[in-house]
N, C-alpha and C positions, 0 to 999 in steps of 0.2 A: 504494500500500500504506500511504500516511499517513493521521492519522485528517484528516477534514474540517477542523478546525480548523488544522491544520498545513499543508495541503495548499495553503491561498488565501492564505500567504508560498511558497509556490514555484510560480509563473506562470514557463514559459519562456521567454526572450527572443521567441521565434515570437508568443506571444500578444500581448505588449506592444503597445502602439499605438506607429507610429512606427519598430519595429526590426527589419522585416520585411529590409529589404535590408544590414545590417550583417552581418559576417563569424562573430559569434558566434551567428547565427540558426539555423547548420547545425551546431554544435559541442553540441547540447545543453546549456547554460550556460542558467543561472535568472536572472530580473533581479534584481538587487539597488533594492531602495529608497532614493532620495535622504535622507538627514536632515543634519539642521543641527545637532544637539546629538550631545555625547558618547555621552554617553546611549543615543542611538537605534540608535548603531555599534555597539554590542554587544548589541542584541535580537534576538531570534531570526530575525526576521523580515529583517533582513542579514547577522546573521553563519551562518546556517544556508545560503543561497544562494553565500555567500562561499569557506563549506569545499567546500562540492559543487563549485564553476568553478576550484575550487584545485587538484582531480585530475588527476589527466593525462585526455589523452583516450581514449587508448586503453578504458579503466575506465569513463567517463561514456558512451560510445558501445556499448556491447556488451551483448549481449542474452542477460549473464548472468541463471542463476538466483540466487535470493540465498543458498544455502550458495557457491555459489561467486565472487561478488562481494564476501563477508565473508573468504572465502580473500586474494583477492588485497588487498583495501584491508587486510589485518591484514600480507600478505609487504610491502607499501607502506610502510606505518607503520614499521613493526618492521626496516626496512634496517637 
C-alpha cells in the first residue's frame, strides 16, 4: 500500500540475499540498511524498517485490515 518510492527501503529480511535461514526471516521484520554515518541512522530508509521490527509480533504478523491495525498500533502507542 506504499507509494513505489517508499516501498524499495522496505525489502523483507526473506528477500535479502544471505538471510534466508536467520530466525527473523519468519517474523516478518524488514532489513535495515548498514550505514557508517550519523547521518544515514536517521533516514528513512533505517529508521522507517526500524519502527516496523520495533512492534511486537503479534501486530506485524496478522492479517489485519488497516482500520483495524490503526486501532490496535494507536491502543499500543497510547498505553
Amino acid at each position: 500500500m506504499a507509494p513505489a518510492y517508499l516501498a524499495d527501503y522496505c525489502q523483507p529480511t526473506t528477500v535479502t540475499a544471505g538471510r534466508t535461514r536467520l530466525r527473523s526471516a519468519n517474523t516478518q521484520q524488514l532489513a535495515i540498511p548498514w550505514t557508517n554515518t550519523g547521518y544515514g541512522d536517521r533516514s528513512i530508509a533505517v529508521s522507517g524498517p526500524s519502527a516496523w521490527n520495533s512492534l511486537p509480533t503479534a501486530l506485524r504478523m496478522s492479517d489485519y485490515s488497516l482500520t483495524t491495525f490503526r486501532t490496535q498500533l494507536k491502543a499500543l502507542l497510547f498505553m
